[in-house]
N, C-alpha and C positions, 0 to 999 in steps of 0.2 A: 475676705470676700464671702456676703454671706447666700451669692449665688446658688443653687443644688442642680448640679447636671451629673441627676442622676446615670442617665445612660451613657453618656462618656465614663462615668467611673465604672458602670458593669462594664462597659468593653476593655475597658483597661484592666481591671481587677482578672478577667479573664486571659487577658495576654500577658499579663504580669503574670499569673499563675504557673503559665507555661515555661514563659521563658525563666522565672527562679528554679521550675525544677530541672535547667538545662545541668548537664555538668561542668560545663565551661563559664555557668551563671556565675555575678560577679559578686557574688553574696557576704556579708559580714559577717566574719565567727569572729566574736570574741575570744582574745587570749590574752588574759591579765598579765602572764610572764612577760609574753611579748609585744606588746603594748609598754609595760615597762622600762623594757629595757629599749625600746624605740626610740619613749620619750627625752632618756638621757641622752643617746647618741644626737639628740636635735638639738638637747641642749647645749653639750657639747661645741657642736658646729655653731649654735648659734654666737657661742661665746668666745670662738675662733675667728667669727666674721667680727667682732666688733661691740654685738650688746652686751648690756651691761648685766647682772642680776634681776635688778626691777624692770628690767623692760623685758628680759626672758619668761617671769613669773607674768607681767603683762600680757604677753604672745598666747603664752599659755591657756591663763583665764579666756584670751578671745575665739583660741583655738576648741576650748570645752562649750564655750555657751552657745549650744543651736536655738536652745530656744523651745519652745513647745507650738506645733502646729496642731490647729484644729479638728483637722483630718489630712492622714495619710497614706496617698494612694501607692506607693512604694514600700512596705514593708521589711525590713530587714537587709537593706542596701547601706554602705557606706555609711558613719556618723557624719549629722552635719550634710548629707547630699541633698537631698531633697528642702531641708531647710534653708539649703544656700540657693537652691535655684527657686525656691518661694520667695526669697527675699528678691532675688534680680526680679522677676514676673511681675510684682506688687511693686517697684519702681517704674519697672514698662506701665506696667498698668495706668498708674499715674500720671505718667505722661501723657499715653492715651488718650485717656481722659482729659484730659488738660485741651483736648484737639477735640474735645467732643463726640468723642466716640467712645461706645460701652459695647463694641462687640466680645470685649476680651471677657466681660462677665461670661461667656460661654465656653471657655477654654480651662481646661483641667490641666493640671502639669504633673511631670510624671519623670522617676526615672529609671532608663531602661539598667536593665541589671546585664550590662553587655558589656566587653573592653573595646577598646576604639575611639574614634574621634567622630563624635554623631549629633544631629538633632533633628528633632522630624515634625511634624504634624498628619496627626492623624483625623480625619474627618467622621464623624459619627455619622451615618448614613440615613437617612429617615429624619434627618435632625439639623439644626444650626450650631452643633456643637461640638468641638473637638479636642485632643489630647495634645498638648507639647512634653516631647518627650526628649530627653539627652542622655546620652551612654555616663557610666558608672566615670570615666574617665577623663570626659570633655573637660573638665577643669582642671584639673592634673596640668592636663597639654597644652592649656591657655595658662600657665603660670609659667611653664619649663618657657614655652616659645616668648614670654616676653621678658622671662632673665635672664632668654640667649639673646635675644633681641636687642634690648636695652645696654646689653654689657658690650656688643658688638660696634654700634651706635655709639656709644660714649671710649670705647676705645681708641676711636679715630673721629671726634665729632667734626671736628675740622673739617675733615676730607669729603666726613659722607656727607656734611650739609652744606658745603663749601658751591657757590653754581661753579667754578673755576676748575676742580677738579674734573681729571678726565674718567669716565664712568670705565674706559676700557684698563685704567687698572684696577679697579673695584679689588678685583678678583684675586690679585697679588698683594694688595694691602690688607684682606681678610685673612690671607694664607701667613701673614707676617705673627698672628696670634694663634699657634696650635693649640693652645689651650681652648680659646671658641670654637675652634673646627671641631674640636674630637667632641668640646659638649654637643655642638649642633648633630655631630653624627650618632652622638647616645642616645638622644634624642628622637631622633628617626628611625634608628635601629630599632628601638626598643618599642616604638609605637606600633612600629612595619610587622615587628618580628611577634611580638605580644601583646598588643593591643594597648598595654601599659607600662607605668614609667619603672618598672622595675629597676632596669639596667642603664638609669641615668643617674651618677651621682647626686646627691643632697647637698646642694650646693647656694645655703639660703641668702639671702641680703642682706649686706651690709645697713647698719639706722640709716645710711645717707642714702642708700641705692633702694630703699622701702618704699618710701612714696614714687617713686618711679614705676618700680616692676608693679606696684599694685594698681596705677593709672591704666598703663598700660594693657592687665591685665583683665580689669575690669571695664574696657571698653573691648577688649576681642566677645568679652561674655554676654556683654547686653548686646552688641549686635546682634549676635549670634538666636539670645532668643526674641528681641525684637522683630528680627527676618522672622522667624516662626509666627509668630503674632500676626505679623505682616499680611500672612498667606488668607489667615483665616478670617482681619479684618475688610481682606480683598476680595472674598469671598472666591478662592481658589477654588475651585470645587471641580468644575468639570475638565473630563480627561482629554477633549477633545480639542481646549484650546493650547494655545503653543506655549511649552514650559518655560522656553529661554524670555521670553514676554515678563511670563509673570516672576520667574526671579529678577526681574530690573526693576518692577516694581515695589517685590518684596524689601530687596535693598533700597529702594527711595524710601521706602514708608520706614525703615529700619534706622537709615544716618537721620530721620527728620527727628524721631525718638532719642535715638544719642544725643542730638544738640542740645534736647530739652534736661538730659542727663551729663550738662557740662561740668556741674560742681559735683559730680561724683569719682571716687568714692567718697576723698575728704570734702564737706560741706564750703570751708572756706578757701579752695585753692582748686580753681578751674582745669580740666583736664580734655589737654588739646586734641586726645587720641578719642575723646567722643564726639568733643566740638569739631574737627574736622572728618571725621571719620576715617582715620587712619589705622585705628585699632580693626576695623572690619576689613582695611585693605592687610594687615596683619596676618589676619586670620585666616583669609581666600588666598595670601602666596605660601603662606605654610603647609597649609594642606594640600596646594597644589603638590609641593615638593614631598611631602608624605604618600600622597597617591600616585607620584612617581616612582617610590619604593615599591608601594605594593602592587602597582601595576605589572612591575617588572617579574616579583615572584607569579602572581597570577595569569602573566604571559597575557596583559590588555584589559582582563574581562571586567578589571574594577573601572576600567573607563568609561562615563556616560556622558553622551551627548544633549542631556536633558538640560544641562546648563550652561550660559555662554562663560568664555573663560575668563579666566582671573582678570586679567588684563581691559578686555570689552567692558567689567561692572566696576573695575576701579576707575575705567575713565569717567565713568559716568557720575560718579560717586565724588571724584575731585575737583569734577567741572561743572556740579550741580549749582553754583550759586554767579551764575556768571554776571546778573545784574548787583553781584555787589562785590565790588573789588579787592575790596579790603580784604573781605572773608576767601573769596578765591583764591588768593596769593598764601595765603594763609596756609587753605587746603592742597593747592597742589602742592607746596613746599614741603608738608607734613608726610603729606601719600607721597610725593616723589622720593622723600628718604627712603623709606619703608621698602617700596620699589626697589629702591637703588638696593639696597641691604640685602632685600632677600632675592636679588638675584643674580647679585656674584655667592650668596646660602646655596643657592639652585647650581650653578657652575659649579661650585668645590663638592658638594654632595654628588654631581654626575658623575664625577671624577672619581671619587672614594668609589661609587658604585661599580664602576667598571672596572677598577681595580680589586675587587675581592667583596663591595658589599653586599651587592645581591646574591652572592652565594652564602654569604653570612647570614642574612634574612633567609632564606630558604634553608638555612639549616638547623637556626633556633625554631622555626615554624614545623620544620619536622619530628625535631626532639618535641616539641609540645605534644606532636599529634601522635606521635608514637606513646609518651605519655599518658596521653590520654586514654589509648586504644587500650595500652596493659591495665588501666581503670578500671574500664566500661570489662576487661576480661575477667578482671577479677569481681568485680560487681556482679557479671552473670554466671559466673561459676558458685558466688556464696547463696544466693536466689536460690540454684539448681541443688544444694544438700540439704 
């Protein structure tokens, strides 16, 4: 993109400034040792699940090549982050275009050096120009969520895609594989309790279950920044009209880009989780059930009303093609799995929580911050000799 918006990048270059020199910034230090010995343990696991040598050394090579961008408004963030989410944008974008629209030439992308599951748009003021921005970790959390997804899915496909089965025992046939419970609880724990996948085992895919998780995963992503796009192509701007409005629009404008992103990632094999938009219904029950964690330690205050709920945009989103039937049947079949999945996910996590998790979450959230605090004490005491 050889667009210059300028002022969007001073505003960002000055909010990036700030928040890398937070302490809690989620900044990359190199450490050769442990990088090292990372790689083996990957390798390792990989060759537990199933690949072979050359397809490890494969993974590998695709794991180092980010690539060289142009310009870098992210500095010193995760390898690979910023070049992964230039690659999803420069497909949005594409699409976009494709629809005859070039507002996106106005949007700078950007990422926030923060832990969590986030993505934003920021409006440059004075200007037709904005920043997309996503936490250090939003991809992490869209890979974990569709190899818990996918594996839960496929452990009972029968049942969850079956119309015969009855939904009220969803929740008894999920509890049948402790092994997905405890990852789906790692999972939440560790996003709730740390913003990141720390505390979730490495547990990579098998060759056969690759093109899955990665279908899967690379449609929670583009939606994700398509909604963003969404906002700024709608010209979201003023504070005065009704938010829950324009996120239905966002997401209209967002599944209409997925469609056009049916053969992604692989080129020659269609992927239903964009063409239906199921991967965005993915991604809205996930986080719902995430910000039921964190709601719980923060006692409500992560709750906002600013957006209608999961449920209200997934119907919208499954029922968007009703003059063509084929493709409706299609969608709701997809979303309704998804549905169904993650919310007998939603039922066994309310359970785990009431039983000991949210005081689990509240107590790795304290060890951080009490960590933290011994930091910032010793940090003002070395200042102070």
């Amino acid at each position: 993109m050889t667009q210059q918006n300028d002022a969007a990048r001073d505003l960002w270059s000055q909010i990036f400034t700030r928040a890398s020199a937070d302490l809690n910034a989620t900044m990359y230090e190199p450490n050769e040792e442990g990088e090292a010995g990372q790689r083996e343990l990957i390798a390792q696991a990989l060759k537990e699940a199933g690949w072979t040598e050359k397809q490890i050394a494969q993974f590998r090579e695709a794991e180092s090549s980010h690539g060289e961008l142009e310009y870098v408004n992210s500095p010193g963030v995760g390898p690979g982050l910023e070049f992964r989410l230039r690659f999803l944008s420069d497909r949005v974008r594409m699409a976009i275009s494709e629809a005859g629209e070039t507002s996106h030439e106005k949007v700078e992308i950007a990422i926030d050096p923060k832990a969590g599951v986030s993505a934003s748009l920021t409006n440059v003021i004075m200007t037709d120009q904005g920043i997309l921005s996503v936490s250090s970790y939003l991809f992490r959390w869209c890979g974990l969520v569709a190899r818990a997804y996918t594996r839960t899915l496929f452990a009972d496909l029968v049942h969850w895609t079956s119309k015969g089965a009855e939904p009220t025992n969803d929740r008894e046939q999920l509890l049948k594989h402790t092994d997905l419970v405890l990852y789906w609880f790692q999972i939440f724990v560790s996003f709730s309790g740390t913003g990141t996948n720390v505390l979730v085992p490495f547990r990579p895919s098998s060759p056969t279950e690759f093109q899955y998780f990665e279908q899967v995963a690379w449609a929670m992503e583009y939606f994700t920044v398509a909604h963003e796009f969404g906002h700024h192509a709608l010209g979201h701007r003023n504070v005065d009209d009704d938010p829950k409005v324009q996120e239905f629009e966002a997401d209209a404008f967002a599944v209409k880009v997925c469609e056009r992103l049916e053969f992604e990632p692989f080129p020659l094999l269609p992927n239903p989780y964009t063409r239906t938009g199921a991967g965005a219904s993915l991604m809205l029950l996930a986080i719902e059930v995430l910000r039921e964690f964190e709601d719980s330690v923060d006692e409500g205050t992560a709750s906002l009303e600013t957006h209608p709920t999961p449920s209200e945009r997934i119907a919208k989103i499954s029922g968007r093609n009703l003059m063509q039937p084929g493709q409706l049947e299609m969608d709701q079949e997809f979303n309704g799995t998804v549905a169904r999945v993650m919310s007998a996910v939603a039922a066994v996590m309310r359970d785990f929580r009431s039983e000991g998790g949210d005081e689990l979450v509240a107590t790795i959230r304290q060890r951080l911050q009490d960590a933290e605090m011994e930091l910032r004490n010793s940090e003002s005491l070395s200042s102070c000799e």
